[in-house]
C-alpha positions as CSV (number, residue, x, y, z in Angstrom):
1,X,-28.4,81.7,18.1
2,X,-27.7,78.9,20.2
3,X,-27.5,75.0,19.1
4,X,-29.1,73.2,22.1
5,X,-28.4,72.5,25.5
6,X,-26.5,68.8,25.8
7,X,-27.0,66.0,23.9
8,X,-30.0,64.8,25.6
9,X,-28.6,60.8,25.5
10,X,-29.8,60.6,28.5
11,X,-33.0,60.6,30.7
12,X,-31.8,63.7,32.9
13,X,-34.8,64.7,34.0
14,X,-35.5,61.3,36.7
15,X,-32.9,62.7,38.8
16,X,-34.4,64.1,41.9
17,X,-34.3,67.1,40.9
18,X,-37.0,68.7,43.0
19,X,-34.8,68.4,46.2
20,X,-32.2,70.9,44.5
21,X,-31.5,74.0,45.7
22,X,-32.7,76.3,43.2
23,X,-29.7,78.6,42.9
24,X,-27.3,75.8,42.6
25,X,-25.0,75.9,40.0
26,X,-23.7,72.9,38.6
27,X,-20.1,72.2,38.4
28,X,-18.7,70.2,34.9
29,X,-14.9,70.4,34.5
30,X,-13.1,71.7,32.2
31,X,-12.7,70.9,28.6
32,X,-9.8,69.3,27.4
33,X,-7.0,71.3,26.2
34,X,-6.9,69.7,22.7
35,X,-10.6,70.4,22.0
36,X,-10.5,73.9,23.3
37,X,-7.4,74.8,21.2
38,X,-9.6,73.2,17.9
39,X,-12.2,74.9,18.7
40,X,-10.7,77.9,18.9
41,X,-8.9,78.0,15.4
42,X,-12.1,76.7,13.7
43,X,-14.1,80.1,15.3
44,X,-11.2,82.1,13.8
45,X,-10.8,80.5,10.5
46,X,-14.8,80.9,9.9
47,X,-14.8,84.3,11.6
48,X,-11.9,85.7,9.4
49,X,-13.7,83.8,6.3
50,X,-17.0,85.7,7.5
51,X,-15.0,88.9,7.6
52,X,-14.1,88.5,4.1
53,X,-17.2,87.5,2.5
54,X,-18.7,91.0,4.3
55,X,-16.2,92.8,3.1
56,X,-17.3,92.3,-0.5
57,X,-20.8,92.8,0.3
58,X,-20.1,95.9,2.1
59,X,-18.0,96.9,-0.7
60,X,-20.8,96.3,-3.1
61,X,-23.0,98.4,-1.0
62,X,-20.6,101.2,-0.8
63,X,-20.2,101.2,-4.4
64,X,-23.8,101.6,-4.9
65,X,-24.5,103.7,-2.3
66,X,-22.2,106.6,-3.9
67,X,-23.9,106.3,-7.1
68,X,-27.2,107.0,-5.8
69,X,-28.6,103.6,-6.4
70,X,-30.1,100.6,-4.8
71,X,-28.0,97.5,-4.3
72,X,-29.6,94.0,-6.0
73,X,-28.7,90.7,-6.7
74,X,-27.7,92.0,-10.3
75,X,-24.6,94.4,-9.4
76,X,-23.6,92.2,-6.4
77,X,-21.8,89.2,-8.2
78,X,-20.0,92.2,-9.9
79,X,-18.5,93.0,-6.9
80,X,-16.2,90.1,-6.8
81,X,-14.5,90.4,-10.5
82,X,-14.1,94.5,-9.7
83,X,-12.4,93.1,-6.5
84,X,-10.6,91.0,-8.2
85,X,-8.8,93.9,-10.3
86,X,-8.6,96.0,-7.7
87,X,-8.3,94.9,-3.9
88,X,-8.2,98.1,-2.6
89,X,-11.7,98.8,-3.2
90,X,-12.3,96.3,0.0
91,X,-11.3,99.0,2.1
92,X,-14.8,100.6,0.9
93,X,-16.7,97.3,2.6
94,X,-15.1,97.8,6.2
95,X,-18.2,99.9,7.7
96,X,-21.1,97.8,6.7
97,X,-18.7,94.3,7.3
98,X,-17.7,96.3,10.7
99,X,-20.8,97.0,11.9
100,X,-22.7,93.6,10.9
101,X,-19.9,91.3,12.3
102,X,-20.1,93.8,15.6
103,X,-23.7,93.0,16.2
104,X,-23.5,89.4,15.3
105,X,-20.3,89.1,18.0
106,X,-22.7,91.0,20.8
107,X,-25.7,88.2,20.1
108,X,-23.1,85.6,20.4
109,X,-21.3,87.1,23.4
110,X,-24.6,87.5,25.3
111,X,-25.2,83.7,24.7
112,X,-21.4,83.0,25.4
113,X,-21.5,85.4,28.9
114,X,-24.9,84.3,30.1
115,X,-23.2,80.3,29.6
116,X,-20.5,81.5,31.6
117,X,-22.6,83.1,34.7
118,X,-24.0,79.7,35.5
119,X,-21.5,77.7,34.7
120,X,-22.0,76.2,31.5
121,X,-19.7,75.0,28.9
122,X,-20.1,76.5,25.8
123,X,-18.1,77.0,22.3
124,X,-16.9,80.2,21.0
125,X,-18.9,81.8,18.7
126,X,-19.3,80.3,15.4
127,X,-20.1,82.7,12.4
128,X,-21.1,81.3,8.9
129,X,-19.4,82.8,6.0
130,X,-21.6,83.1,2.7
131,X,-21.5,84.5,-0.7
132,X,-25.4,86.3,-0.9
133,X,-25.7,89.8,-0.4
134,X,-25.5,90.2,3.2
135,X,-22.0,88.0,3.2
136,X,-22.6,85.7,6.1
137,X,-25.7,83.1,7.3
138,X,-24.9,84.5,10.7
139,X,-23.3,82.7,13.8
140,X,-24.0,80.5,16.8
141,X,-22.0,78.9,19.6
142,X,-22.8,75.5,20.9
143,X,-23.7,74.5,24.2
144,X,-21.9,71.4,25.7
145,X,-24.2,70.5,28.8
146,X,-27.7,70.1,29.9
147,X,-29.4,73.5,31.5
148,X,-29.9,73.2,35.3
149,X,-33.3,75.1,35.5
150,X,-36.0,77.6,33.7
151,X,-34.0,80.8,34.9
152,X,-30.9,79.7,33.7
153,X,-32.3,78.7,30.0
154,X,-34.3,81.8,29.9
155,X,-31.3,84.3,30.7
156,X,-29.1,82.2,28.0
157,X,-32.0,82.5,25.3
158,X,-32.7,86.2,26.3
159,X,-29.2,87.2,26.1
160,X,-28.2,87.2,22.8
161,X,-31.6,89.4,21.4
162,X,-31.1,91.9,23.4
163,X,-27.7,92.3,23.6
164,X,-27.3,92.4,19.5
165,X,-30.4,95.1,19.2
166,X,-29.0,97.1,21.7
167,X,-26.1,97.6,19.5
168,X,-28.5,97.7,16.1
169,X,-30.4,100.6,17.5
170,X,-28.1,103.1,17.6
171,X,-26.2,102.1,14.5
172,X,-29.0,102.4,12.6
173,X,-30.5,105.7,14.0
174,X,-26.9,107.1,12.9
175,X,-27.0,106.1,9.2
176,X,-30.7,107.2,8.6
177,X,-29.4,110.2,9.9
178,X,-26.7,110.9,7.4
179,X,-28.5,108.4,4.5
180,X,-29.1,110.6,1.7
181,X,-32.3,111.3,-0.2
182,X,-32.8,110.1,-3.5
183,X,-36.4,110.7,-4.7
184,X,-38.2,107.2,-6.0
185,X,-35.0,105.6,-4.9
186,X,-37.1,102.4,-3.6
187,X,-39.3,102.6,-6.4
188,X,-36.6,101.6,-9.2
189,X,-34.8,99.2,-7.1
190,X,-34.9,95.5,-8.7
191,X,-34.8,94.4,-5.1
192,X,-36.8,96.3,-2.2
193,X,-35.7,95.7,1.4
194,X,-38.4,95.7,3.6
195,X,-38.9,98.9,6.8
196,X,-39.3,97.0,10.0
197,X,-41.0,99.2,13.0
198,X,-38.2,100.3,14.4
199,X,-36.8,101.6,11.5
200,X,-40.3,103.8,10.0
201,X,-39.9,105.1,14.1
202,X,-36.7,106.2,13.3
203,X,-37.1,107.7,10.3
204,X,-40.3,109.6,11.4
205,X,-38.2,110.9,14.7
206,X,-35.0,111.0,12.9
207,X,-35.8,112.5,9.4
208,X,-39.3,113.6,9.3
209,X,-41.4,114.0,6.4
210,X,-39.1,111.9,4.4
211,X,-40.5,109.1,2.9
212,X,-38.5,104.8,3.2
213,X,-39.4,104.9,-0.5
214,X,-36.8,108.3,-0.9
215,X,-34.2,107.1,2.0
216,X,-30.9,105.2,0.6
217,X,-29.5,103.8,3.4
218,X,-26.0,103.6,4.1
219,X,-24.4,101.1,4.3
220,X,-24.0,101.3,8.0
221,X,-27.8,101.0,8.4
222,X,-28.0,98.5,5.7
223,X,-26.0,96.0,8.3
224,X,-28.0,97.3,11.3
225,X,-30.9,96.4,8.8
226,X,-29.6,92.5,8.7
227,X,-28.7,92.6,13.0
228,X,-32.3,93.4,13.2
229,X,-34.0,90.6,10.6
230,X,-31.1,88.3,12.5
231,X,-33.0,88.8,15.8
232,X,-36.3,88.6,14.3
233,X,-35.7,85.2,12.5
234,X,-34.2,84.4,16.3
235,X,-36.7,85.6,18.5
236,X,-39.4,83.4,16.7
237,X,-41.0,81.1,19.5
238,X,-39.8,77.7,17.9
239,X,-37.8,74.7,17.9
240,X,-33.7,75.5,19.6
241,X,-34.0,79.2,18.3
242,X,-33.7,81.4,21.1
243,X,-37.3,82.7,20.7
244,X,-37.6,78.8,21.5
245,X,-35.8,78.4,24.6
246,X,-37.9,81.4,26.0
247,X,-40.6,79.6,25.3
248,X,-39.7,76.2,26.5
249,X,-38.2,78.1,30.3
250,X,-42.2,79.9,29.8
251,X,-44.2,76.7,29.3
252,X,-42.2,73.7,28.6
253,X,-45.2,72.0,28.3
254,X,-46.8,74.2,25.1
255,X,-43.0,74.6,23.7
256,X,-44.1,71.5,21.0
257,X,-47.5,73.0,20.0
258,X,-46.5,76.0,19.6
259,X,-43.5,75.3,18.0
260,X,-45.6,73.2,15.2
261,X,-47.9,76.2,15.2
262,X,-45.5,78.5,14.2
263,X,-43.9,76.3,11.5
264,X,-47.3,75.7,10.1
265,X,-48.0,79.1,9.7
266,X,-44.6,80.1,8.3
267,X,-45.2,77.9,5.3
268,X,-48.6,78.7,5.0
269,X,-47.9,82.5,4.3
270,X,-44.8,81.5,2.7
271,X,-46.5,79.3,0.3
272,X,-49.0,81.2,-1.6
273,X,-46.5,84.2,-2.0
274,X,-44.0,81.6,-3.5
275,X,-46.7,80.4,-6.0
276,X,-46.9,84.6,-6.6
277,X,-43.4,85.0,-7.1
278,X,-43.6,82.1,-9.9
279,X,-46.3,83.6,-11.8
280,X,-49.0,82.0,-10.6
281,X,-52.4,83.7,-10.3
282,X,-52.5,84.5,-6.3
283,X,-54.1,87.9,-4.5
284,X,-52.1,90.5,-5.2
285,X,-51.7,91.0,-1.5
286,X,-49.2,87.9,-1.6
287,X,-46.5,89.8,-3.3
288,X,-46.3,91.7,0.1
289,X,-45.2,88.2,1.6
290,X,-41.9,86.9,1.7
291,X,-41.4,83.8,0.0
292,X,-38.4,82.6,2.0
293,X,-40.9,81.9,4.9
294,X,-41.7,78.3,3.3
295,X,-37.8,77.1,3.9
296,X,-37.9,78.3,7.6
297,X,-41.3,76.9,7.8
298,X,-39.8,73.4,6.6
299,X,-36.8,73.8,8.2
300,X,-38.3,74.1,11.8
301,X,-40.5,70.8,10.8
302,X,-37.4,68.8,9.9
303,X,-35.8,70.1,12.6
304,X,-38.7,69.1,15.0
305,X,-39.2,70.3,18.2
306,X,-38.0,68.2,20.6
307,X,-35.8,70.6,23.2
308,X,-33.4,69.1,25.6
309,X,-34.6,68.7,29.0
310,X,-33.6,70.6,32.4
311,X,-31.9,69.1,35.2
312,X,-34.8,70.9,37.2
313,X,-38.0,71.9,35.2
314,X,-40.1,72.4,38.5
315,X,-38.8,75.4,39.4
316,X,-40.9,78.3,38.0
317,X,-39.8,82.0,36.5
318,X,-40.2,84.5,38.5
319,X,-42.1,87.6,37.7
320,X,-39.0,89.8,36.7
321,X,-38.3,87.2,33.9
322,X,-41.8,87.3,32.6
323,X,-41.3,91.2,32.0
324,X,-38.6,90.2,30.3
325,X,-40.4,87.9,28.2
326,X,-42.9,90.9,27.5
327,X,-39.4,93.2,26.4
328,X,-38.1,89.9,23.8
329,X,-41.7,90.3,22.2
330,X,-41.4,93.9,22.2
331,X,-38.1,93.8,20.1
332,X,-39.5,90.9,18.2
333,X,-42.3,93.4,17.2
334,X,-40.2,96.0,16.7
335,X,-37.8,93.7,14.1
336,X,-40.1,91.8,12.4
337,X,-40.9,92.2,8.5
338,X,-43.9,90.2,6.9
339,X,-41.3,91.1,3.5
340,X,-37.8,91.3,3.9
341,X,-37.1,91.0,0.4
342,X,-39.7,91.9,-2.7
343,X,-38.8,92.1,-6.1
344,X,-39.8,94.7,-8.7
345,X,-41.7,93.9,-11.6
């Protein structure tokens, strides 16, 4: 995920910026010692805080995974006093903390990399450490400077998706692989994680005739699993995420509309499944829908949609970049779960 590109304080876009060359790559100096060596030990202290908060949750779904059962919210928060007595049982947390923090670095790094090819300053990556039962709220680097032109904001925006599914993909192809089978596994699991595309594909190509309900996924494929909801929830055309910035280097024109669009429709499925989830007398076909979609929804209104300008948003993409645009909705497709989470009654 990426936080913007500049400040937008000031009206960048009257420069004559149709006399530009179109593969000119602007020049900003370098950052000040002081605030490169701050930022640097604020990446580390919240990536080694990130590492740590994974580590329990990996270590919760170790433990569960070798005694045949689901994880849920209800044997998570045990994780931390069994922890507590005995530290050594972090050691079980490494592959899923691993794996997760390695996909979440290779979004990051395509962002980072891509900043770095034309020239723009840009943080380290930031990851957010949380106590849930993934561990973390994922990362994001900040981008200190306006974007010269479409290709470069697509390329930065693209970046990160594909980089962070490439390295999903196989990780999670390996654990359903070795996952074991427990029959009705699914079915007596307080929480249900949902199957996106890729991973029924898998599965059928991987381990056919087994059903998701039967599969309990290991670990491993547990936090290829969260790399692949991360570039979902990224990859939605919207707002600064990067799903946005493709948009905006697209049609900067329709970025707004169809920014509110999305929003809209994120609380309006999110809604009525939230009103399920209370108790309230809704379709049945609403407990299929996650409620957590009304805080995104909400979140991308409060957010708004305003999107820092270019320094030259007259220079169209090219055709190679809109078959790229057709491969980010592929993956989008691919990761996407109406229901991340359900709960069992």
């Amino acid at each position: 995920m990426t936080s913007g590109n500049g400040d937008g304080k000031f009206p960048v876009e009257v420069f004559s910026a149709r006399t530009l060359p179109p593969d000119v790559r602007p020049y900003y100096p370098p950052l000040p010692e002081p605030r490169r060596t701050r930022s640097l030990i604020i990446a580390a202290a919240l990536f080694g805080l990130t590492v740590l908060s994974t580590l329990v949750a990996g270590t919760q779904f170790a433990l569960d995974y070798a005694r045949n059962r689901p994880s849920s919210l209800d044997t998570f928060f045990g994780a931390y006093s069994a922890i507590w007595r005995e530290p050594r049982l972090l050691l079980a947390g490494l592959p899923f903390s691993f794996t997760l923090i390695g996909i979440l670095l290779a979004h990051e790094l395509g962002h980072y990399f891509a900043c770095r090819y034309y020239g723009i300053p840009a943080s380290y990556p930031y990851f957010i450490p949380a106590p849930t039962l993934i561990g973390t709220l994922g990362a994001f680097i900040r981008i200190r400077a306006p974007i010269i032109n479409r290709k470069a904001l697509f390329d930065v925006g693209l970046a990160g998706p594909v980089v962070g599914f490439l390295f999903a993909v196989p990780a999670l192809a390996i654990a359903i692989t070795y996952s074991k089978i427990i029959p009705g596994a699914e079915n007596s699991a307080p929480l249900v994680f949902g199957n996106p595309l890729l991973s029924r594909m898998l599965l059928a190509l991987l381990r056919p005739g087994v059903s998701s309900a039967d599969l309990l996924l290991h670990p491993v494929g547990r936090a290829a699993w969260v790399g692949l909801f991360a570039t979902a929830l990224n990859l939605l055309p919207a707002g600064q995420l990067d799903g946005g910035h493709i948009l905006y280097a697209l049609a900067s024109e329709q970025h707004r509309r169809v920014s509110l669009a999305v929003a809209t429709i994120l609380v309006l499925i999110g809604g009525p499944a939230m009103l399920y989830a209370m108790g309230v007398a809704m379709p049945k076909v609403f407990g299929q829908v996650w409620p957590g979609w009304v805080f995104w929804g909400v979140l991308l209104l409060l957010l708004r949609f305003r999107h820092p300008p270019l320094l030259n948003r007259w220079e169209p993409i090219d055709r190679k970049r809109i078959v790229w645009a057709a491969v980010a909705l592929l993956i989008f497709l691919l990761c996407f779960m109406p229901a991340p989470f359900t709960f069992n009654d």
